[in-house]
VEXDOSE-820142 format. One record per residue: x, y, z of N, C-alpha, C in turn. Coordinates in steps of 0.05 Angstrom, whole numbers, padded with zeros to 5 digits, always signed. Layout:
// residues N
XYZXYZXYZ/...
// end
This chain:
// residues 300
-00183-00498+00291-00155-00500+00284-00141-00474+00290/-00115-00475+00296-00091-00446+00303-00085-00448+00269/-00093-00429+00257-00090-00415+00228-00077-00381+00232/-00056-00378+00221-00048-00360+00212-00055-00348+00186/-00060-00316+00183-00070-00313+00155-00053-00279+00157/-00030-00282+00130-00012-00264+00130-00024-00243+00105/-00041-00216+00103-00040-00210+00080-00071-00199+00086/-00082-00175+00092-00104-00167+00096-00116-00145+00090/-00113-00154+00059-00116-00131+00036-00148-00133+00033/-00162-00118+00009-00191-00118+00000-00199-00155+00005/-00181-00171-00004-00205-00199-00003-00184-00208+00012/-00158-00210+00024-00151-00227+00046-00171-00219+00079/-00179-00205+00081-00188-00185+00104-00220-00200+00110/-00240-00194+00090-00257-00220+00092-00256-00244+00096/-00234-00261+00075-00225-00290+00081-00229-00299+00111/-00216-00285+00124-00197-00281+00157-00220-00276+00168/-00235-00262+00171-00263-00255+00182-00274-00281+00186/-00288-00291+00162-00302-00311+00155-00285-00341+00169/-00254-00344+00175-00244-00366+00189-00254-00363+00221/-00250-00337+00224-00260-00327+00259-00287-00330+00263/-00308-00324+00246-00332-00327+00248-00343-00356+00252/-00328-00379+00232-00323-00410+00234-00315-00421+00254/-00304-00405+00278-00293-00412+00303-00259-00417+00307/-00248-00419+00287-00212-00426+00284-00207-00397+00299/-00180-00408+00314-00168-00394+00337-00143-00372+00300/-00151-00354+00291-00135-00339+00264-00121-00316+00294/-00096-00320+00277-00070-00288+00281-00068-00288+00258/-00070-00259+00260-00061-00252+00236-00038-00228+00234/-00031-00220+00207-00004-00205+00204-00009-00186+00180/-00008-00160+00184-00004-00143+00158+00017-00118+00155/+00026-00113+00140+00041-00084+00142+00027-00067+00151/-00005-00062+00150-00017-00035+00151-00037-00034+00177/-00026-00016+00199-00038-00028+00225-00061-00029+00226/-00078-00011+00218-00101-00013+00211-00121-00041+00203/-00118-00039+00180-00121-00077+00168-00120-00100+00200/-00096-00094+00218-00098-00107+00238-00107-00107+00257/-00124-00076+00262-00139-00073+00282-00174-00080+00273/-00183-00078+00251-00197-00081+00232-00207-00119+00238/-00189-00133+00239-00190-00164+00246-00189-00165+00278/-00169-00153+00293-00178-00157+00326-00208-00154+00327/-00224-00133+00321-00246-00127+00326-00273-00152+00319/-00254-00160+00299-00279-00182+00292-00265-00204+00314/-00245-00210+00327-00242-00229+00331-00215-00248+00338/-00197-00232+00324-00173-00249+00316-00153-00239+00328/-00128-00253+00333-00108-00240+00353-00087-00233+00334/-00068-00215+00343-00057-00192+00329-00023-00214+00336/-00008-00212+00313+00029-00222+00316+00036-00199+00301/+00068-00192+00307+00083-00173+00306+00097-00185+00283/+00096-00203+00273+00110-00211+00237+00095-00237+00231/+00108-00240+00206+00091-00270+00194+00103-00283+00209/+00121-00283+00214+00145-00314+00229+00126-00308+00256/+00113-00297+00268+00099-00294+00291+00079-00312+00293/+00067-00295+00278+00037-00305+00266+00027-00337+00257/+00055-00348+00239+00060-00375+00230+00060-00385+00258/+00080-00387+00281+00098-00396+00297+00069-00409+00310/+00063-00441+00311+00052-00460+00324+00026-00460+00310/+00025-00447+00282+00001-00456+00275-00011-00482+00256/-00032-00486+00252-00029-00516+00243-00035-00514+00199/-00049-00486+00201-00044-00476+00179-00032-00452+00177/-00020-00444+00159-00018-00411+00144-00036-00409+00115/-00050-00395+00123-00056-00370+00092-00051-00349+00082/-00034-00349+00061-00026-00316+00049-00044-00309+00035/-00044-00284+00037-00061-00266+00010-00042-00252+00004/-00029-00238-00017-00010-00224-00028-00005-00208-00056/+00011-00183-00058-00001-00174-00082+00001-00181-00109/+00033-00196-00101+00042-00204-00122+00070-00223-00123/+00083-00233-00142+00102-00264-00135+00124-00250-00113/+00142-00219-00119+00156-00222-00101+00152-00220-00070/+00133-00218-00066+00120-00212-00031+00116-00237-00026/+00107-00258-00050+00103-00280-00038+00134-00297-00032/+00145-00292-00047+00170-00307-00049+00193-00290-00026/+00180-00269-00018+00199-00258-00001+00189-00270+00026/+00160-00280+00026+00144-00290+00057+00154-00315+00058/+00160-00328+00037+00161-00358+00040+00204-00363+00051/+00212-00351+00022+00230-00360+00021+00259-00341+00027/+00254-00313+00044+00260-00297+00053+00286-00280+00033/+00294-00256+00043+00301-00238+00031+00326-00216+00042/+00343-00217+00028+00361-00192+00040+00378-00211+00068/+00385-00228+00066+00391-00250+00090+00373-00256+00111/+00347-00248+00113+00328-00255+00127+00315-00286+00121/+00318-00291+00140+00305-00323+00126+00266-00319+00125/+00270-00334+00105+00230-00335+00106+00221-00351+00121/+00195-00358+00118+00177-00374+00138+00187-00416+00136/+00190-00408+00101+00204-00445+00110+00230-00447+00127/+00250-00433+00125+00269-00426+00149+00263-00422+00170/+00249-00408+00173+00250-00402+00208+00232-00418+00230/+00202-00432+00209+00182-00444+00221+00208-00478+00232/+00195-00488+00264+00204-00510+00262+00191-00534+00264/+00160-00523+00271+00140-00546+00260+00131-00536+00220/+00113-00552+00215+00108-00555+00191+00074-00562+00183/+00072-00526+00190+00037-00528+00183+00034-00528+00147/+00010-00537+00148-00005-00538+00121+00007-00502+00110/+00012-00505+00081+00019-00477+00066-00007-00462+00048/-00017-00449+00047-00038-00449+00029-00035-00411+00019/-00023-00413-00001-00021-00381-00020-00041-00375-00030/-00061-00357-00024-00072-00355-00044-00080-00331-00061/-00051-00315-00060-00037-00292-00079-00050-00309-00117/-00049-00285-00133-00051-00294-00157-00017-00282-00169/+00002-00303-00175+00031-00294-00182+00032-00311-00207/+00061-00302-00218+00069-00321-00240+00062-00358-00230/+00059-00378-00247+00063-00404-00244+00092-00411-00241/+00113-00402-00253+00132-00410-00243+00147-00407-00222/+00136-00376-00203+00143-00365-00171+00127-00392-00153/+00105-00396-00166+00083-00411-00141+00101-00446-00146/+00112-00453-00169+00123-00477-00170+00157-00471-00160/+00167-00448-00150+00198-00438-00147+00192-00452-00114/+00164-00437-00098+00164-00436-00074+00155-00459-00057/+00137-00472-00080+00127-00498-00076+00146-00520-00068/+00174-00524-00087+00195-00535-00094+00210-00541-00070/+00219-00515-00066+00222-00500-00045+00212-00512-00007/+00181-00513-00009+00168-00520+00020+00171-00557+00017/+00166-00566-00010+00174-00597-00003+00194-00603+00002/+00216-00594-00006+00244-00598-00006+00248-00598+00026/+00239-00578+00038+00234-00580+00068+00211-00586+00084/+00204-00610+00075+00177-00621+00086+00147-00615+00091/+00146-00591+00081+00128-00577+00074+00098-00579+00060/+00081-00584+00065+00056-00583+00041+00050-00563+00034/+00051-00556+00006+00044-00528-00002+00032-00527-00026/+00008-00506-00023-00025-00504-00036-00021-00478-00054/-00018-00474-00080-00027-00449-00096-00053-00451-00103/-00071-00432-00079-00095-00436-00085-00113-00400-00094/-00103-00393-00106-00115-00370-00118-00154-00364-00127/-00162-00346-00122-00180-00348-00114-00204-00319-00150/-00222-00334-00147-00243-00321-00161-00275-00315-00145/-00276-00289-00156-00303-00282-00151-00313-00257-00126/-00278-00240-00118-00289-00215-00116-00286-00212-00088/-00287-00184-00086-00298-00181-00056-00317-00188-00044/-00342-00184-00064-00368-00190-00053-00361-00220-00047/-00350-00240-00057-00351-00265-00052-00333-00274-00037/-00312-00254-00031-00301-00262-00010-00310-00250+00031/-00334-00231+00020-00344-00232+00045-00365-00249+00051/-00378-00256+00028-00402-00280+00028-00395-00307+00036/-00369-00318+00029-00348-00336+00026-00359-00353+00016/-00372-00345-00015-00367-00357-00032-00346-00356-00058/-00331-00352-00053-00308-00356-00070-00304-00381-00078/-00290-00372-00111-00287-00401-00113-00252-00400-00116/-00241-00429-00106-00210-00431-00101-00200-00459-00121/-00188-00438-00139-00173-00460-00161-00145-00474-00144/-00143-00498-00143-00118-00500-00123-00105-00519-00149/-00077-00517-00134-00045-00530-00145-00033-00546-00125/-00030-00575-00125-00024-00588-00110-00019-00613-00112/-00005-00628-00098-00016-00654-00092-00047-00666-00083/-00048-00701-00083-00081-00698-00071-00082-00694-00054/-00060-00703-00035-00060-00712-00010-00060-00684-00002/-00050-00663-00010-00049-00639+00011-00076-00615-00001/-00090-00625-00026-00121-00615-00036-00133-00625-00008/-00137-00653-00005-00155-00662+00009-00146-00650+00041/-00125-00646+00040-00121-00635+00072-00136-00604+00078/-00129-00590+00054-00132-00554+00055-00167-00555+00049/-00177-00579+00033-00210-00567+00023-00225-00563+00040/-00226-00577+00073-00247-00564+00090-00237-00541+00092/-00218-00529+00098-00212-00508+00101-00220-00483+00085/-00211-00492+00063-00229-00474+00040-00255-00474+00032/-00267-00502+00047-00296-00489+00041-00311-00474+00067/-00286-00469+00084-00308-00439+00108-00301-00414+00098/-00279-00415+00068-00284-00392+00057-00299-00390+00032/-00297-00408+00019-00310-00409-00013-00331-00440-00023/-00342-00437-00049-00363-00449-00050-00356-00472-00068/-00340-00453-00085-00326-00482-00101-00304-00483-00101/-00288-00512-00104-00266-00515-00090-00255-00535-00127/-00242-00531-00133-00221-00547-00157-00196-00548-00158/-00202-00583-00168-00164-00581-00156-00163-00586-00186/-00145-00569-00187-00127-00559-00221-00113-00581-00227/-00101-00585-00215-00072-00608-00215-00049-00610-00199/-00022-00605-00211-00006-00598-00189-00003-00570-00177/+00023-00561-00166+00029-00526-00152+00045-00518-00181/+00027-00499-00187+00031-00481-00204+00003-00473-00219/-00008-00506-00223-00040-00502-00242-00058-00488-00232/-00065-00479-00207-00083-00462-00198-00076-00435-00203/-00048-00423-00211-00044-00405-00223-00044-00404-00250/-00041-00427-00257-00042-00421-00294-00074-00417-00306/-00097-00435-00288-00133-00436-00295-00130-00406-00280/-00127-00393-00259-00134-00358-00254-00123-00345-00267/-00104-00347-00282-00090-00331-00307-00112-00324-00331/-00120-00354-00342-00138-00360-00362-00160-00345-00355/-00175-00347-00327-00201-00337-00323-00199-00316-00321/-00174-00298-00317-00170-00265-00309-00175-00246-00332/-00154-00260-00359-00155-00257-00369-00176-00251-00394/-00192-00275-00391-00211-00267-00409-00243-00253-00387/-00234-00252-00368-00245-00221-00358-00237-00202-00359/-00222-00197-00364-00198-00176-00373-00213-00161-00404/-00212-00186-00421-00228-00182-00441-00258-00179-00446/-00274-00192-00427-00303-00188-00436-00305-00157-00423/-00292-00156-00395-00301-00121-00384-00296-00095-00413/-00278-00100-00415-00270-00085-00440-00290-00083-00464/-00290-00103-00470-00306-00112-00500-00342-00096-00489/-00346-00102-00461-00373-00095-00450-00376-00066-00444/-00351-00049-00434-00353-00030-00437-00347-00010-00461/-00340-00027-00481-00337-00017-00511-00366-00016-00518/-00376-00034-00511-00407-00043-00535-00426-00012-00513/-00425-00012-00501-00444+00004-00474-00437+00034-00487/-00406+00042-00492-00407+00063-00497-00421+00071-00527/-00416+00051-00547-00420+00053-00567-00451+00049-00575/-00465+00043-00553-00505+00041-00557-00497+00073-00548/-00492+00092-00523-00491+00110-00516-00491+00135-00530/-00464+00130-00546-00461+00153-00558-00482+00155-00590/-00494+00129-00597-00515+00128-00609-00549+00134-00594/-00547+00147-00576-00578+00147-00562-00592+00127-00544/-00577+00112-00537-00585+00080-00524-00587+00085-00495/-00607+00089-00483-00604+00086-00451-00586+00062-00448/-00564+00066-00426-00535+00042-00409-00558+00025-00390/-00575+00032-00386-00594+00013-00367-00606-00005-00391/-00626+00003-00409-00632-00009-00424-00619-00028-00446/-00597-00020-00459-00586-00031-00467-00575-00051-00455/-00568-00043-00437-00556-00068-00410-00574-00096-00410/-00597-00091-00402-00620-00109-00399-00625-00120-00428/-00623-00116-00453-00628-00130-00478-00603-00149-00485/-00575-00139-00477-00557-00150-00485-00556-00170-00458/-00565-00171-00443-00560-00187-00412-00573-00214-00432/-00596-00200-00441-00619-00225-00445-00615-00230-00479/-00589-00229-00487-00586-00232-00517-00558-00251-00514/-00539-00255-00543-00523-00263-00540-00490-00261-00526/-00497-00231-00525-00477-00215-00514-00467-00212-00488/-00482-00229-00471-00492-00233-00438-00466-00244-00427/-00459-00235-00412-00431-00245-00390-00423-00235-00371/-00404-00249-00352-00414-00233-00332-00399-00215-00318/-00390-00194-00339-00379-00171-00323-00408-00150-00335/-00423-00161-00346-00449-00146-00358-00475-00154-00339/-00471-00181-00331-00497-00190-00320-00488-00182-00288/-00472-00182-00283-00456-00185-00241-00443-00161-00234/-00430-00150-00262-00420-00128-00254-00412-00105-00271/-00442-00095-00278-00439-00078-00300-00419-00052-00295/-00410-00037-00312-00392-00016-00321-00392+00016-00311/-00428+00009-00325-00439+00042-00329-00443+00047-00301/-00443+00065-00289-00450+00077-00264-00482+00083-00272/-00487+00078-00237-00524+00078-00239-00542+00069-00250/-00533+00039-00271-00539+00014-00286-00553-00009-00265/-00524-00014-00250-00530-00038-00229-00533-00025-00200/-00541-00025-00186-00541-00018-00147-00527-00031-00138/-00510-00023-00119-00480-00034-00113-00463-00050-00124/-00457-00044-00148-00432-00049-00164-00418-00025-00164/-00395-00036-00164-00365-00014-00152-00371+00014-00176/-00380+00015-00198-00391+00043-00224-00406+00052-00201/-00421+00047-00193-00445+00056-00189-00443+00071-00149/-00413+00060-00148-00402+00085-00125-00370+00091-00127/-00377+00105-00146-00349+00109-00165-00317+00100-00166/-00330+00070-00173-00304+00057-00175-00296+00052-00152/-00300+00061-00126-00283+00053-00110-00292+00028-00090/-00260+00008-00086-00259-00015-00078-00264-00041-00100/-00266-00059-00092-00270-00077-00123-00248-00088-00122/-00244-00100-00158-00213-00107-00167-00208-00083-00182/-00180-00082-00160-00167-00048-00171-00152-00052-00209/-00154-00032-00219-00146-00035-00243-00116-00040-00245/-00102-00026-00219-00069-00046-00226-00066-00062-00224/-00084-00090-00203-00090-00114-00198-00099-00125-00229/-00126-00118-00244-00119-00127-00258-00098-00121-00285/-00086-00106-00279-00056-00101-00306-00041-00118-00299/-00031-00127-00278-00017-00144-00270-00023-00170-00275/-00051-00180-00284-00052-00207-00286-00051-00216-00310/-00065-00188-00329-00060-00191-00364-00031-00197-00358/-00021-00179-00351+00014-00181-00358+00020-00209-00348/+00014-00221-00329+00025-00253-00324+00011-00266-00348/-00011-00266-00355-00018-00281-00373-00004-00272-00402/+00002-00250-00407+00035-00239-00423+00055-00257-00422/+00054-00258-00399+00086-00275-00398+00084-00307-00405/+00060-00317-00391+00052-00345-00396+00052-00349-00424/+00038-00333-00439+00036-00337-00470+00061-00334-00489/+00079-00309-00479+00117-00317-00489+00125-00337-00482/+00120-00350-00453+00136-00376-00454+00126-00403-00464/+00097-00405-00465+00090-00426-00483+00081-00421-00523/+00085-00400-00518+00085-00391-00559+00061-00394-00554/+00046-00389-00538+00016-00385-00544-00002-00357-00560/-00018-00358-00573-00029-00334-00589-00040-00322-00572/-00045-00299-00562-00072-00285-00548-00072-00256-00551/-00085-00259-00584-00086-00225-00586-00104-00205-00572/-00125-00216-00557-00152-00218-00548-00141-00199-00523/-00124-00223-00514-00111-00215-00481-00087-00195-00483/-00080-00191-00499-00060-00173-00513-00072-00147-00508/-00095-00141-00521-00104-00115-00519-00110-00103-00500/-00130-00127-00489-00146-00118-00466-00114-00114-00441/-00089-00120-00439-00070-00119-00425-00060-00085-00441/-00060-00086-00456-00056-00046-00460-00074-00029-00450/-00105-00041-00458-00121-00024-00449-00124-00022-00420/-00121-00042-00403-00122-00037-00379-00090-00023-00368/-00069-00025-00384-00047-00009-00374-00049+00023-00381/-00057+00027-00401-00060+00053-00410-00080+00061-00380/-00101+00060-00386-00123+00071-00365-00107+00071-00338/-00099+00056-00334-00072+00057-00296-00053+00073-00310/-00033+00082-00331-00016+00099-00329-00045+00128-00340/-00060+00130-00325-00072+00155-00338-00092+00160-00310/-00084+00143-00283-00087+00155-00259-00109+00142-00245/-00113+00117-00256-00134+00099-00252-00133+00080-00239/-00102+00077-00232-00094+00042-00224-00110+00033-00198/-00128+00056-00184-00129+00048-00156-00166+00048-00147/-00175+00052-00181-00196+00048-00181-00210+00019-00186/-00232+00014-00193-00240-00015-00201-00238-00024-00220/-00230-00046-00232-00226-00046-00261-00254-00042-00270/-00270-00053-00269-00290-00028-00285-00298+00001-00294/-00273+00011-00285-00269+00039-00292-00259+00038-00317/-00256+00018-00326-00247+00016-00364-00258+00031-00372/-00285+00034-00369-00303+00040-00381-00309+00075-00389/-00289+00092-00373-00281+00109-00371-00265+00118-00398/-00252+00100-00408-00234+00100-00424-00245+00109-00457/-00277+00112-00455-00299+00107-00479-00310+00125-00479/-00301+00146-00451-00331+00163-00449-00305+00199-00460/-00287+00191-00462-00274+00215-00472-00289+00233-00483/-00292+00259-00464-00311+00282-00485-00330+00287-00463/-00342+00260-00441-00366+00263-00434-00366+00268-00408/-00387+00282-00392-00387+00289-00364-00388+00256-00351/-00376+00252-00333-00372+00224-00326-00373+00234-00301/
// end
């Protein structure tokens, strides 16, 4: 297939790999030239904008940081028209930015209104899994346009769920962010607190893996540096899910919970704690650098 893939950040950049490696004829598009020379090399041919890149393809895929980039790609900005404007065929849409539910249902609205099929398919399980391509992709949709995008998504990921309509694949990655959000926290709380009591972080690690406490920012991707071998601690933080990435998703799941009166004191915290640690010079580390946040006092 001629697939466009706009957005070739830490896990759009693998995705795109892994379509070229599958054999699909991918252009791709990024702000940062680099990122774009980075995909020629594996394979893929280089466009000079998204409206480039889109122009005769039979899909598009975004990766994106956040709702306004996506809503500025789709539905354009500053009198620029976006991609539903300017495209005049009508490839498959498939987002798979993690944004508010109501941006992914604004833009969705939006691409049917103009004949459009369009996929909020947001994605779990990492870099590592997005170079393995096993990811898994919560999608928002109709059936008819699930069943069109799932081969597609399975030459990048392993499990494929269709949520419901465009918006629900953002509201289930909200839920799941979130309470990763919370267990990393809660895991790097418990780690520091065996620590500063005498507890080898390796050992302790391994009793609570195999106790009730077991989950898996403890079992996949522990905290402590020099615990796990190649987990993002253990080469200091860097690359991963960056810690502003995840502040930003507590905070959508913030907003989701004001607009439905939902309780989540849980997600509440763990959304300060990961903002505090990014306003204190962290945002660009891995969110497992929470864990940083515990060791105040200590050579780290």
């Amino acid at each position: 297939m001629n697939i466009a893939f706009i957005g070739l950040g830490n896990m759009g950049a693998p995705m795109a790999i892994n379509l070229v490696k599958a054999g699909h004829d991918v252009t791709v598009f990024d702000l940062v030239e680099s990122a774009i020379q980075a995909l020629e090399a594996e394979g893929a041919s280089r466009a000079a904008s998204a409206e480039a890149a889109a122009s005769g393809a039979e899909v598009v895929v975004s990766m994106l940081p956040a709702g306004p980039h996506v809503k500025s790609l789709y539905l354009g900005r500053d009198g620029a028209p976006g991609l539903l404007d300017a495209l005049d065929d009508k490839p498959l849409l498939i987002d798979s930015s993690t944004i508010a539910p109501d941006d992914a249902r604004l833009v969705g609205a939006a691409a049917t209104e103009r004949g459009f099929t369009y996929l909020d398919a947001p994605v779990s399980g990492g870099i590592g899994g997005a170079k393995a391509g096993t990811l898994t992709f919560i999608v928002g949709g109709d059936q008819d346009g699930y069943e069109k995008g799932k081969p597609l998504l399975e030459t990048m990921g392993k499990n494929i769920f269709h949520a419901g309509e465009v918006g629900a694949g953002q509201v289930a990655k909200i839920c799941n962010n979130m309470l990763l959000g919370v267990l990393m926290s809660g895991t790097a709380e418990a780690l520091a607190l065996g620590v500063k009591n005498g507890m080898d972080p390796a050992v302790l690690s391994e009793i609570m893996k195999q106790s009730s406490g077991g989950n898996w920012a403890l079992n996949v991707y522990n905290p402590w540096p020099g615990v796990m071998e190649g987990s993002a601690a253990s080469r200091d933080y860097q690359g991963g899910f960056l810690t502003d990435l995840m502040a930003k998703d507590l905070g959508l799941a913030w907003e989701l919970a004001l607009g439905s009166k939902a309780t989540v004191p849980m997600g509440s915290q763990a959304r300060n704690l990961f903002a505090l640690h990014s306003a204190q010079g962290s945002g660009q580390l891995d969110f497992s650098s929470i864990q940083n946040l515990y060791r105040e006092g200590e050579e780290k």
